[in-house]
ZARO-95014 format. One record per atom (N, C-alpha, C): x, y, z. Coordinates in steps of 0.2 Angstrom, whole numbers, plus 5000, padded with zeros to 4 digits. Each point is the difference from the previous one (the first is absolute). Last residue first. Example, Ala and Ser with C-alpha at 12.3 -4.5 7.8 and 13.67 -1.06 7.14 Angstrom:
2
506449895035 500450065001 499650055003 500249725000 499650065000 500450065000 
***
This chain:
310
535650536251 500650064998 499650064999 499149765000 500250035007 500350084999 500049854982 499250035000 500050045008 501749894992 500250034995 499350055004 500449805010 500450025000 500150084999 498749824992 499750045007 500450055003 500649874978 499650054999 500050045008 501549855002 500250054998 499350044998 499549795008 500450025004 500250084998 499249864984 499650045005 500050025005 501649884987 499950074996 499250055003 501049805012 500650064999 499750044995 498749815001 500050025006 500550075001 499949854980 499750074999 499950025007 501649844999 500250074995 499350045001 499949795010 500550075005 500350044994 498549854991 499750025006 500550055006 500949884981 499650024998 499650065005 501349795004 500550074998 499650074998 498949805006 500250005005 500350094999 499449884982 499650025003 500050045005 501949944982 499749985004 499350035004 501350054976 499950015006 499649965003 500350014977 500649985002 500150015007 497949994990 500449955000 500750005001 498750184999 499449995006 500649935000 501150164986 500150025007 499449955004 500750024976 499849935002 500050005008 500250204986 499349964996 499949935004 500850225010 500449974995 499249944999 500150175014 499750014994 500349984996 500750025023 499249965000 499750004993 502350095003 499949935000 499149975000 500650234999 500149974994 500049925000 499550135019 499650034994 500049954992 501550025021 499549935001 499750014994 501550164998 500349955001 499349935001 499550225007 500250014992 500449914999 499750055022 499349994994 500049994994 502050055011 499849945002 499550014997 500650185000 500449974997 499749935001 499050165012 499950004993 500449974994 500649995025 499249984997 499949994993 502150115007 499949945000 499649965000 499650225002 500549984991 500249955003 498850085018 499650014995 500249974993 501350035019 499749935000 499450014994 501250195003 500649945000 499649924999 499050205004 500050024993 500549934998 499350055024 499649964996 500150024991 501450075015 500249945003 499449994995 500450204998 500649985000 499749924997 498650145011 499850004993 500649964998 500350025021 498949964999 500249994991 501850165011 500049925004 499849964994 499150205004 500550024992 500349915001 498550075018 499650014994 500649964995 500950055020 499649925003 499650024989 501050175006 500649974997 499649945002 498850185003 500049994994 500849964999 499250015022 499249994997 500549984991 501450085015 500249935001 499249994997 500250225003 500550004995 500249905002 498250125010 500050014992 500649964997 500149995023 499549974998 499850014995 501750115011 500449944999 499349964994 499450235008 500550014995 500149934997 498950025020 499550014994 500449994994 501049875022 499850084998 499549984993 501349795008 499850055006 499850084998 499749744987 500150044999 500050055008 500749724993 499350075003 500350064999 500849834984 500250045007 499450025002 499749834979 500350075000 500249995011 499249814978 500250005009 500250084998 498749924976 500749995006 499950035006 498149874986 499950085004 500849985003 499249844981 499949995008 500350094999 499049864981 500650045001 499650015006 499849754989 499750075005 500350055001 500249794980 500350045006 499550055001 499649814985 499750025007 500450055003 500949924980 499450024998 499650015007 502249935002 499950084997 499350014998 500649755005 499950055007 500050064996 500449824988 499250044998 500050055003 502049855001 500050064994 499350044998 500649855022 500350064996 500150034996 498649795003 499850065004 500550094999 500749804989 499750034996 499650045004 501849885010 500350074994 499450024997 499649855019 500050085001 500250044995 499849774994 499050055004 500550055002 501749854995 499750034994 499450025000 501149935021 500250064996 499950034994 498749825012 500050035004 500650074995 500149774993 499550044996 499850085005 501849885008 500350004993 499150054995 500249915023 500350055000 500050054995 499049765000 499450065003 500650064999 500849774994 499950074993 499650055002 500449775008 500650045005 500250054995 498449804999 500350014997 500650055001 497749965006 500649975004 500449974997 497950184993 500549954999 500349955006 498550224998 499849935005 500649944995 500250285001 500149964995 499849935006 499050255000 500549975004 499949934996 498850194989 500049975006 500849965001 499450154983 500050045006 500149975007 499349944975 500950005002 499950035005 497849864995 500350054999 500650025003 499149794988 500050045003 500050065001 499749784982 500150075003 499850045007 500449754983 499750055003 500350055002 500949834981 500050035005 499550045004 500649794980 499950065002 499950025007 500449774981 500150045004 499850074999 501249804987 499550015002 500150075005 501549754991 499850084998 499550035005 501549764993 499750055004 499850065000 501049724991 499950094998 499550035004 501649774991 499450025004 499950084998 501449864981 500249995006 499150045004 500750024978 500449935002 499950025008 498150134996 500349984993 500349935000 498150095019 500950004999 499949994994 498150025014 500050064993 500850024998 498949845020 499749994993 500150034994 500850055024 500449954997 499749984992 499650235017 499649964994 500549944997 499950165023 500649954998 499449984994 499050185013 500249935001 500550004995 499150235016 500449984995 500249904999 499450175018 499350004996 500249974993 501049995027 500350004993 499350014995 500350095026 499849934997 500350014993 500350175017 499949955003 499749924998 501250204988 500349995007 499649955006 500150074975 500149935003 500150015005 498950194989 500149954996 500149955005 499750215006 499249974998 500249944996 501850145011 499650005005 499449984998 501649994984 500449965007 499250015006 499950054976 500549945001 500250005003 498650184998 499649954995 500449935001 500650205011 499449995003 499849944996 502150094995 499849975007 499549975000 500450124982 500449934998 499949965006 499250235002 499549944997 500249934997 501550195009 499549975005 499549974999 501650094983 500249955005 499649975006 499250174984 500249924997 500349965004 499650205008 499349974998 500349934997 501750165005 499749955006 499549974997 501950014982 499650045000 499449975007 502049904990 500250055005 499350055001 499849794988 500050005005 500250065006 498850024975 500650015004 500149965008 498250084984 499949915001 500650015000 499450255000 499449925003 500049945000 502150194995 499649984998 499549925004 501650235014 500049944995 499349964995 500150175019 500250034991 500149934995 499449985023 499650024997 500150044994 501849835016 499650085000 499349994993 502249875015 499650014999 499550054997 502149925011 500150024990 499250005001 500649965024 500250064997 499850024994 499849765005 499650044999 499950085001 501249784998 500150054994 499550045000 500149845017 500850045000 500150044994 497949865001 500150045007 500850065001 499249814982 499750064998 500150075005 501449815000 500050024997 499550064999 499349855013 500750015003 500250054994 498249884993 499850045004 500550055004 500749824986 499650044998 499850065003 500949795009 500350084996 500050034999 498349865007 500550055008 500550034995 498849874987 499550025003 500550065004 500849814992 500550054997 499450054999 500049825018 500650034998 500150064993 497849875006 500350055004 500550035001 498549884982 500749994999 500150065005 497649934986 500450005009 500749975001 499050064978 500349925003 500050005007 499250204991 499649944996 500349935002 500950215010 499549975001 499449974996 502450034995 500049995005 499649995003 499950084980 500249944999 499849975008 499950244998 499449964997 500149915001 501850155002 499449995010 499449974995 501850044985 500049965003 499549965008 499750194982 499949944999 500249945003 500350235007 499350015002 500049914995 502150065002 499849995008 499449994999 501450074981 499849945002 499549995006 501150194992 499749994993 499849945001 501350105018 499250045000 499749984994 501549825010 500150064998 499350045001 501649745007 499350065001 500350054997 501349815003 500050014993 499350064999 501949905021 499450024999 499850044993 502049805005 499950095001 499450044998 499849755006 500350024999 500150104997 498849795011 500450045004 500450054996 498449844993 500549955000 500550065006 497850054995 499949945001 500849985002 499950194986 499750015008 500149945003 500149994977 500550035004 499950025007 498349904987 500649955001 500650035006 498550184992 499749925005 500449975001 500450134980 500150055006 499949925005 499549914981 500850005002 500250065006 497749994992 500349925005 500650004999 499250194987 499850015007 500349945004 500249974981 500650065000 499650025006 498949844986 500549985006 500650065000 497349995002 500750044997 500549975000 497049925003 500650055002 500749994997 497949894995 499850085001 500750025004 499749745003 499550044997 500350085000 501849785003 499650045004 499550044994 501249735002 499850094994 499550025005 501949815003 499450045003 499950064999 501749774995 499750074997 499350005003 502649815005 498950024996 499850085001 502749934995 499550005006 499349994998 501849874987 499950064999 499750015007 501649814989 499750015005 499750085001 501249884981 500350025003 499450005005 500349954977 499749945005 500250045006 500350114978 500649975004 499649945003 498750164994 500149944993 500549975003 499050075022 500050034993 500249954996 498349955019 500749984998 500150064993 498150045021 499949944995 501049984998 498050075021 500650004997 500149994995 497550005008 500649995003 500550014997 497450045005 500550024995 500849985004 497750005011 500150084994 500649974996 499749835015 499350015000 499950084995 502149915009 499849944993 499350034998 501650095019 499849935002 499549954993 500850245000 500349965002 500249915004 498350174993 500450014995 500649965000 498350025018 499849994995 500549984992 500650135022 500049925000 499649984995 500050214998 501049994999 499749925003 498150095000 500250034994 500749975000 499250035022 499549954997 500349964992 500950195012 500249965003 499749914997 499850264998 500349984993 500049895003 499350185014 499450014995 500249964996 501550055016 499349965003 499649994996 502550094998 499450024997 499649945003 502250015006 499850064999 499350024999 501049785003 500050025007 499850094998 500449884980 499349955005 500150035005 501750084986 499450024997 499349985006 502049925001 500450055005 499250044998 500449804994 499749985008 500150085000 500649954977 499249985002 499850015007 502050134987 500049945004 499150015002 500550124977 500249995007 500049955002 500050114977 500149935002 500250025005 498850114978 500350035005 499949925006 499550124973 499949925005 500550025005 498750134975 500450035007 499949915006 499150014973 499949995008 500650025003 500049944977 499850074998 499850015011 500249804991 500750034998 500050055000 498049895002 500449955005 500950055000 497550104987 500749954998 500449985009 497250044995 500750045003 500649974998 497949894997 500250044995 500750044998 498449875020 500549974995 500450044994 498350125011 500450015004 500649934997 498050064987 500650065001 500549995004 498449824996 500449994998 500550075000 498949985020 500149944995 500350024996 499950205014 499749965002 499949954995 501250255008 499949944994 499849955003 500050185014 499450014996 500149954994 501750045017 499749975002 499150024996 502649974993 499650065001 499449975004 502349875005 499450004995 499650085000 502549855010 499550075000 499550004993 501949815019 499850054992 499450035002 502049865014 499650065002 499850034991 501349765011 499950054997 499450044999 501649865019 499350014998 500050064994 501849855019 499950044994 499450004996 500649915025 500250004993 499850044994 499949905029 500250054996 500249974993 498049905015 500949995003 500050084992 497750025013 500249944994 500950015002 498050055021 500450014994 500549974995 497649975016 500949964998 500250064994 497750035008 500450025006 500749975000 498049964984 500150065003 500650035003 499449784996 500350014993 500050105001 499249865019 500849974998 500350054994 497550005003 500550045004 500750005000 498649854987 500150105000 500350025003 499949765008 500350024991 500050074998 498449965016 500749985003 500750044996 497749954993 500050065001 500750015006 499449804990 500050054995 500250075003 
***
C-alpha cells in the first residue's frame, strides 16, 4: 500500500486536457449545486503541465482524473469532454494570468494582478509563477512609492507584505495548503489555505532563486522609511588659518547646517505626513504585514529620537 503511494506521488500523469471551474468557496450543498453550470467561467490546461506546477494540486488532478473526483463525461454530441476540477475561492481571471505563466507565455503580471497572483501561487505552491511574481515586483521597484494607495502593489508596505505573507512565511519550506478532492462538483476540487508571516527584512530561505528578488523589494521599503531617520551630520569645512577665516567658515559651516537640515526636515515631514495617513486607514493592522509593521513604527521612533536630539 504504501509502495502504491508513493508510485502515485512521484509518476507524473501523460499530458491532457483538464478542465479548470471556480466555485465561491462559502456555497456549500444545495447553494453551491445551485450555481448555474452556464453562468461558470471554465478554463482547460494541460494536466501534466498543472501536476509538475502545483504539488498541492497533484493529489486533486489524480483523483479527478482517474474516476475517484469525477471523470469526463460526452457532450450531447457524444463527443468526449475533459473531466473538471473545481478550484475553491478563487478567479478564473487570476488562473488565466497563471496558466499564462505556466505556459511561457508573454508575461500577463501587472501592478492590478501580482498581489493576487503571488497569492495563488502560494496557495498552490506554484514556484514558477512565485519567481514572477516576485521578479516582477523587484524590476518595478523604482515605481514604487508611499503616495500610492495601501492595497496598491506599487505601494512598498504593500508590496513587502505581499513578501513577507507569500514567499518568506508562506511555501517556502512546506505547503500549509491541502488539495480538498471531497469538495469537487463534476469533477475533484481543491481549495484552502493561508500564509504565515514573517518579517520582510529577512533574507528570502526559498530555493527558489527569489532571495535577490526579495532582497530588492526590503531595500525599496527601507528606502522609503530611510528620511524618517535621517541624521543631519555637521558639513566638512577647511581648517581655518586666522581669526577672521574662523568666523567667517563658523557661520557658512552654520548656514550649510540650516540649509541641509530644513531639506531633510520637509522630506521627513513629508514622509510622516504620508505614513500618518496610511496608518489611519481603517484596514492598515490587515492590510499590512507584521514584519512590515514593526519597521514602520521603528522609523517613526527613529525620527521622534531624531527630532528630540535637536
Amino acid at each position: 500500500m504504501e509502495a502504491a503511494q508513493l508510485d502515485r506521488s512521484v509518476s507524473p500523469p501523460g499530458s491532457c486536457l483538464i478542465t479548470l471551474a471556480f466555485r465561491d468557496s462559502n456555497a456549500t450543498g444545495a447553494a453551491a449545486a445551485a450555481q448555474p453550470p452556464a453562468a461558470q467561467v471554465l478554463l482547460q490546461v494541460d494536466r501534466a503541465l498543472l501536476w509538475h506546477a502545483s504539488p498541492v494540486l497533484r493529489g486533486a488532478i489524480e483523483d479527478t482524473c482517474s474516476g475517484n473526483g469525477g471523470n469526463g463525461g460526452s457532450d450531447p454530441q457524444g463527443a468526449a469532454t475533459p473531466p473538471t476540477l473545481t478550484l475553491l475561492g478563487d478567479s478564473a481571471a487570476d488562473w488565466q494570468g497563471v496558466v499564462e505563466v505556466l505556459q511561457d507565455a508573454t508575461s500577463p503580471i501587472s501592478w492590478d494582478n501580482v498581489g493576487p497572483l503571488l497569492r495563488l501561487a502560494d496557495k498552490y505552491d506554484m514556484a514558477a509563477v512565485r519567481r514572477e511574481c516576485v521578479s516582477f515586483l523587484a524590476l518595478h521597484a523604482p515605481q514604487m512609492s508611499l503616495t500610492h494607495p495601501l492595497a496598491c502593489a506599487r505601494n512598498p508596505l504593500c508590496a513587502a507584505s505581499l513578501v513577507e505573507w507569500h514567499v518568506l512565511g508562506g511555501n517556502c519550506n512546506s505547503s500549509s495548503i491541502t488539495a480538498a478532492g471531497d469538495e469537487g462538483g463534476a469533477g475533484g476540487g481543491a481549495g484552502g489555505g493561508g500564509a504565515g508571516g514573517g518579517d520582510s527584512s529577512s533574507s528570502s530561505s526559498c530555493g527558489d532563486g527569489t532571495a535577490d528578488y526579495v532582497a530588492t523589494i526590503s531595500a525599496a521599503l527601507t528606502a522609503a522609511l530611510k528620511p524618517l531617520g535621517a541624521v543631519v551630520k555637521v558639513p566638512k569645512t577647511c581648517k581655518p588659518t586666522s581669526a577672521g577665516a574662523t568666523a567667517a567658515a563658523a557661520n557658512t559651516k552654520k548656514l550649510k547646517l540650516i540649509r541641509y537640515s530644513t531639506k531633510v526636515r520637509g522630506t521627513a515631514r513629508l514622509i510622516l505626513e504620508q505614513l500618518t495617513k496610511l496608518t489611519q486607514h481603517p484596514r492598515y493592522e490587515e492590510a499590512v504585514a507584521k514584519g512590515v509593521q514593526r519597521q514602520v513604527t521603528a522609523a517613526l521612533l527613529a525620527c521622534l529620537k531624531d527630532v528630540a536630539a535637536r
